[in-house]
N, C-alpha and C positions, 0 to 999 in steps of 0.2 A: 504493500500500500504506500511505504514512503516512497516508492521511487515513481509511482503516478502523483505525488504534490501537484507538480505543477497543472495538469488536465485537471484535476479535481479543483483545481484553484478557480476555473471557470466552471466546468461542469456541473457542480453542486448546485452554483446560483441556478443556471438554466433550468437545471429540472424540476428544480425548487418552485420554477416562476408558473412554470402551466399546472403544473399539483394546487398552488396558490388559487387560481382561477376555479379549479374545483370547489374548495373549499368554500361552508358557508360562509356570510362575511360575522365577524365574530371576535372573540378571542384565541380560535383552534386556528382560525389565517393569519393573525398577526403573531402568535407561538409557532409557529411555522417557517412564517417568512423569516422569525428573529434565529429561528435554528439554525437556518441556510446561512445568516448574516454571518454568525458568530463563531459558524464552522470557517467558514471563508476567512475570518480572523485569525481561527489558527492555526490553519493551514499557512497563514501569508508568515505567522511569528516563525512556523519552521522551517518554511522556505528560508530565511533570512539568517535564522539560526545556521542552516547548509552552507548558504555562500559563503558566511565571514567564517563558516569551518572548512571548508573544501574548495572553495570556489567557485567559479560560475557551473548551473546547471543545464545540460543540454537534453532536451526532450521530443523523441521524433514521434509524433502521431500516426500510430498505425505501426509504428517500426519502417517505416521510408524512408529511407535518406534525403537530404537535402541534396539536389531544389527539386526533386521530382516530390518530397511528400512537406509535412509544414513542421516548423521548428517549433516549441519554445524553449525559449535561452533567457535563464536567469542568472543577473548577474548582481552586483553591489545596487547598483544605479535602482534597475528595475525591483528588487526585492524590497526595495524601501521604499517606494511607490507602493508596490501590493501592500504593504502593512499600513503608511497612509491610507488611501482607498475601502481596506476592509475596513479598518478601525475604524471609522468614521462612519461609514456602511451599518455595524455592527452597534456602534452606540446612535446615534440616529434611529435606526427601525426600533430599539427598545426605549426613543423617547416620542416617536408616531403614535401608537397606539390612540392616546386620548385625544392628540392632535387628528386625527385621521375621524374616530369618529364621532367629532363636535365643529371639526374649524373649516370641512372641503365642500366642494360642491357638489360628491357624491349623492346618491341616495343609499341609505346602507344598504339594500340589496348588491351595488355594482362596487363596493368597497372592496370584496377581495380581488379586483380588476387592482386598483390602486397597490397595492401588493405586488399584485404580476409586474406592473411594468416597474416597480421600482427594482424589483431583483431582476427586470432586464436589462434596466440601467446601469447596476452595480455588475454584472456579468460582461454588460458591453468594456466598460473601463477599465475591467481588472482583466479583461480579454487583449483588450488595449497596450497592454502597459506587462503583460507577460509574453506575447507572442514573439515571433523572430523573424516573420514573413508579413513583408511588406503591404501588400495586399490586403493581408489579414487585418491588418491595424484599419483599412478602410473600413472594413465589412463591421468590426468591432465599432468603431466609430459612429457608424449609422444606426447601428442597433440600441448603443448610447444614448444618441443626438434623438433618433426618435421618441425611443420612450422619456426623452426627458421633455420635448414639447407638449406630450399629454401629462404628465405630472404637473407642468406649468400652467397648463391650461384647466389643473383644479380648484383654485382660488376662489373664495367666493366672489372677490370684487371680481364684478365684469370685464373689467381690464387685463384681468388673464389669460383671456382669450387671445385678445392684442397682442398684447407680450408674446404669448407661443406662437403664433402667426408672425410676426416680427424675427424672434429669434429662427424659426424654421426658414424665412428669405433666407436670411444672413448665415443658416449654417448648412444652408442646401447651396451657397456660394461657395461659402468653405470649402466641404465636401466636394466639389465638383475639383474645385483647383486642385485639392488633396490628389484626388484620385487621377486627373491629367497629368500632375508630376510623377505618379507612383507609375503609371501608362508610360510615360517619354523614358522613363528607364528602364521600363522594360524591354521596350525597342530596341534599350543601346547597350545592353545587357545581356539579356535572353534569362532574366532569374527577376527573383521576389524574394529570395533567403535575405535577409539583411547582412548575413557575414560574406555571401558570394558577391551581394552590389557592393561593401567595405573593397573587397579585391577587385572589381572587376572595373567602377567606376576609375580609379586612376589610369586605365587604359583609354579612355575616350573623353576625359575630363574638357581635352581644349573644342569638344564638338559643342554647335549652336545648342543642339536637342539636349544634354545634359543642362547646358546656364538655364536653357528654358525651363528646364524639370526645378535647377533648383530656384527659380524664379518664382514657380507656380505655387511648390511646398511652404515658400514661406508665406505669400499671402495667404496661401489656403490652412497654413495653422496659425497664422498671426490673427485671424477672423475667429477662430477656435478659442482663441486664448484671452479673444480680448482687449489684445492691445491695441493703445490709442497710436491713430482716431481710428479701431476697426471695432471700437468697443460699443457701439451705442443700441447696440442687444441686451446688454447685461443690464442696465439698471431698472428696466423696465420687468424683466423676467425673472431678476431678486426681491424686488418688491412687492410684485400681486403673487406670486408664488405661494401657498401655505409655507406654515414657516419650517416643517420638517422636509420641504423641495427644495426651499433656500437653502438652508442650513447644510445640506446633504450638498446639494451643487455645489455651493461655492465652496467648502472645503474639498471636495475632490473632482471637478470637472475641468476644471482652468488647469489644475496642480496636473491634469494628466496630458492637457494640450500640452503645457509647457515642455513636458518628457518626452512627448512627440518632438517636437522642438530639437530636443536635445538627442535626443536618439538619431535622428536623420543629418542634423547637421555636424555632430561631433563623430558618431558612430557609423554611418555611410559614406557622407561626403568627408568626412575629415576636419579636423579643424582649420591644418594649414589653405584647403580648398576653398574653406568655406568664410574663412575672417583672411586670407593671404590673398588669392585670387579673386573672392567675388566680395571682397570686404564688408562682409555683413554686417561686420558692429558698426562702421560709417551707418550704417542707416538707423539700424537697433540702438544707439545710444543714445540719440538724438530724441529720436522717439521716444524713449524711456524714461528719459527725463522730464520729456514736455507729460507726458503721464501723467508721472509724480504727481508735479509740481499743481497742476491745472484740476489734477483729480481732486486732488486733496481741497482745493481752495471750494471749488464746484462742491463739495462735502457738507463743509461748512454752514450752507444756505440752506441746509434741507429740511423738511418739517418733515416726512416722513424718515422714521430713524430704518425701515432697511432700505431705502432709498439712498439713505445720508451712506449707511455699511457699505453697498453694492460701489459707491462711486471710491470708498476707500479702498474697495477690493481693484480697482481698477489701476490704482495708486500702487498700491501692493505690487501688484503684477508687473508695473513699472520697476519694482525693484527686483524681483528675479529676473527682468530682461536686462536691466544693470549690469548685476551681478556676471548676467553670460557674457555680457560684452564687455566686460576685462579681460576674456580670456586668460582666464591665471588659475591655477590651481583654489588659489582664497574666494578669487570672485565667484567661482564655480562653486566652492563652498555655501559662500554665503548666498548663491543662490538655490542650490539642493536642502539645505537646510529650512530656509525659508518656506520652501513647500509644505515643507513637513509644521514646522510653527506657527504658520498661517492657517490652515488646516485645526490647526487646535483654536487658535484665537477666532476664527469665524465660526467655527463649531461653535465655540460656547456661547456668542453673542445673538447669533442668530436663533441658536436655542432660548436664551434668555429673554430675547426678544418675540418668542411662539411663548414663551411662561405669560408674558403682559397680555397679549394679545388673548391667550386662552381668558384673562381675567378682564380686560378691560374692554376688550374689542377690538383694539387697533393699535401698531403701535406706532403712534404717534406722538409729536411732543404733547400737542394740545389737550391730549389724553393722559399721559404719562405724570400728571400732577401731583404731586403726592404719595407714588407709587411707591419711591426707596424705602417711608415708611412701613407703608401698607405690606409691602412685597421684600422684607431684608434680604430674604436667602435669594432669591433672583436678581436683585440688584448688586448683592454683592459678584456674584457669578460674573455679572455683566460689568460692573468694575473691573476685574481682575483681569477678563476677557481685553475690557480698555489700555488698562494700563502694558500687557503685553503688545496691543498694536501698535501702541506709543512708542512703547520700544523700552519701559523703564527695568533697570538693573534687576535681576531673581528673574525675570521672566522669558520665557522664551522668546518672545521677540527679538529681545535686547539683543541676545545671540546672536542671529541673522545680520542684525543692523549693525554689530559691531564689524563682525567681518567683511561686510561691504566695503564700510568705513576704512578698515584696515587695506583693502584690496585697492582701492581707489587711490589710498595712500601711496601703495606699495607702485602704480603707474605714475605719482606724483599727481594725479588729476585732484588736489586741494578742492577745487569751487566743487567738484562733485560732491565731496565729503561734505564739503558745508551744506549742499541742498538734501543732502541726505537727513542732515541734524534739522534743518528749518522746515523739510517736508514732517519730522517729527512733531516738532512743536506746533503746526496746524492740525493734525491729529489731535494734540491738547485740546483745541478749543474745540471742535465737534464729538470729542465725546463729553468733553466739558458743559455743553448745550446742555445735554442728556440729564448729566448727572446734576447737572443746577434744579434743571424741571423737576427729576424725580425726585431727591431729598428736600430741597430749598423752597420749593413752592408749596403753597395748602392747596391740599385735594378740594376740588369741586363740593360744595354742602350735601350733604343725603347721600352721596354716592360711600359706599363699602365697598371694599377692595380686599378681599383674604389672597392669602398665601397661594402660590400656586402647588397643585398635588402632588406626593413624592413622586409619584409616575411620571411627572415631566422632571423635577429638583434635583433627582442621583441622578441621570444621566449629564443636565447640564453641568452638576457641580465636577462631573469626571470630568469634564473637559476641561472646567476653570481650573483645578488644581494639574492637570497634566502643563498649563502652563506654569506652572511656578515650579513644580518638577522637574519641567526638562529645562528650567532656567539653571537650575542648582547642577544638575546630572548630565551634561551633555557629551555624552559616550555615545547615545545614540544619534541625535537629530543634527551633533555637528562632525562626531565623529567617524560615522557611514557617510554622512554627506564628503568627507573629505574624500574617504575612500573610492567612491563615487566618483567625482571631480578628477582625483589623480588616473583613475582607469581611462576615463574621458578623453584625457589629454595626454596618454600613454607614459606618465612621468610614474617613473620607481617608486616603488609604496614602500 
């Protein structure tokens, strides 16, 4: 059985997800779904446990050899991806429950539907981000990309609809570029293995149809991931999303674009091809920084707070495209790592932010009056949540952002370092917003506000204390990330 991990790493969700659709909608669909989840967690802990024992894992489906049958190949990189993905997978569906049947726009009859396509989503990603054949990463992608525009489009506000329709344009554009660049290498190749295109592409590298290929992959995952200006899917589809769609998306949908990213540009085309020859950070840095800096301020003005989140996560993701384009072992760091710590810090937020919501309605500021009171143990959650995206010292953020910082240094780029620290301190003032409304203000007369129920409370508080942990303990989130990083860029570990 150990040596199927990797198949069973997807497989499990998949069959999990049409069983799911059987089932009545209930409590027997959602102990279900959470089984699938939470196997897929640790299966991903032992995958990972494998690599930093042995090394990368090579897995032929069917027993094929590569390129006639399909690889997966785990390595540092990708192992730490899967335990991202499940974890978050994994505590998420065991904080849906109440969220699922009080806050969607199901009718409970069609609720265990709700189920299936989440563990298709979770199947597509972790499909994603295990495979080794090129191709596959499309197929996984779409399977992803769809079931997450019906998840989007469960919201109660009407606007949900919008948003899924919106994000379906723009990631049926994606997809399209994805898959004409993964096509023009095929041509110039005659393979889909990703270790056979690693060899084969330096043989044809100075052809039109290869620049063209890698011309198409980056817009077609730079749309995936987010990045500005390809970002203007994401705020609308964080927002009216239930908040166990948000919470679940944005801790692991971007984070898996982005390893696309990384996998195709570092891993097939090369680094030296890919930042030497078609100088990619000239365009990615630039971009990454206007991000930042514009996301953050744009943050700022928001009265809805996942509105206000979504445009920080935009921010965010400005800083792991940063990080890549140092090209440096630190920068790569400090951008593997950040996946992994953003991931916690929007988990818990967004989580915290489905607590208000389950209690107040909305979560907005105009609503949110009084709440720090009313609501300690979720407010605290979503503090701690804060102060990690802040970046402040004990929490995992800070981690991420130090190393940047350092990385930035280490190329002498100073004003980056500085916009690094002042994109910080505009994060102050937007969660700052928040926490004035919620402590600082008196609640609306007559209105009563309890606690939100431990069924949503343990799962968000795992995530707010995983950031103050991996702030203290970072063997994992900056330690594999280095590992990572160094694999990346083939320098001696």
């Amino acid at each position: 059985m150990i040596a199927h991990l990797p198949a069973l790493q997807v497989v499990i969700p998949l069959i999990a997800a049409p069983l799911c659709a059987l089932l009545p909608a209930g409590r027997a669909v959602w102990l279900a779904a959470m089984a699938a989840s939470w196997l897929a967690f640790l299966i991903a802990v032992l995958l990972l446990d494998q690599v930093l024992a042995h090394g990368p894992i090579s897995y032929l489906m069917g027993g094929w050899p590569v390129p006639w049958g399909i690889e997966y190949r785990v390595d540092a990189l990708n192992a730490y991806l899967l335990l991202i993905v499940a974890a978050i997978g994994a505590v998420v569906m065991t904080f849906g429950r109440v969220i699922v049947e009080q806050r969607i726009r199901l009718p409970e009859s069609k609720q265990s539907w709700f189920y299936t396509t989440y563990l298709l989503c979770l199947t597509g990603l972790l499909g994603i981000t295990v495979t080794g054949d090129a191709f596959n990463v499309f197929v996984f992608l779409e399977i992803s990309a769809l079931s997450s525009y019906v998840l989007i489009s469960t919201g109660r506000d009407r606007r949900a609809l919008g948003a899924a329709y919106q994000y379906l344009i723009m990631g049926t554009i994606g997809a399209t570029f994805i898959l004409i660049g993964i096509g023009l290498l095929y041509v110039m190749t005659g393979t889909l293995n990703m270790g056979d295109l690693a060899a084969r592409i330096p043989g044809v590298a100075g052809t039109r149809t290869v620049r063209a290929a890698f011309a198409f992959l980056t817009i077609g995952v730079s749309l995936k991931l987010a990045l500005f200006p390809l970002h203007l899917w994401l705020p609308n589809a964080y927002a009216y999303a239930p908040s166990v769609v948000t919470a679940f998306l944005a801790a692991t949908a971007t984070k898996v674009a982005v390893y696309v990213l990384l996998r195709f540009f570092f891993t097939i085309f090369g680094a030296r091809f890919s930042f030497e020859t078609m100088q990619l950070d000239k365009i990615l840095l630039p971009l990454a920084l206007v991000g930042i800096f514009s996301a953050s301020v744009v943050a700022i003005f928001q009265s809805n707070v996942k509105r206000m989140l979504a445009y920080s996560s935009v921010a965010q993701i400005g800083y792991m495209i940063l990080g890549i384009s140092l090209v440096s072992v630190t920068g790569l760091t400090a951008a593997i790592s950040h996946l992994f710590n953003h991931a916690l810090m929007k988990g818990a937020l967004f989580m915290a932010l489905g607590c208000v919501s389950f209690r107040v309605g909305a979560a907005r500021l105009d609503r949110m009056a009084g709440v720090g009171r009313a609501m300690p143990w979720t407010m605290g959650a979503f503090v701690i949540g804060g102060l990690s995206l802040i970046g402040v010292p004990l929490t995992a953020g800070f981690v991420s952002k130090w190393y940047l910082i350092v990385g930035a240094l280490e190329k002498g780029w100073w004003p980056v370092a500085v916009l690094v620290l002042v994109t910080s301190l505009l994060a102050v003032i937007y969660i700052w917003r928040v926490v004035e409304v919620a402590y600082f203000k008196p609640a609306p007369e007559g209105r009563v506000v309890r606690e939100a129920p431990l069924a949503l409370l343990v799962p968000t508080w795992a995530l707010a204390l995983a950031n103050l942990y991996f702030g203290l303990d970072t063997s994992l989130n900056a330690g594999v990330a280095r590992l990572a990083a160094q694999s990346l860029l083939g320098v001696n570990q």
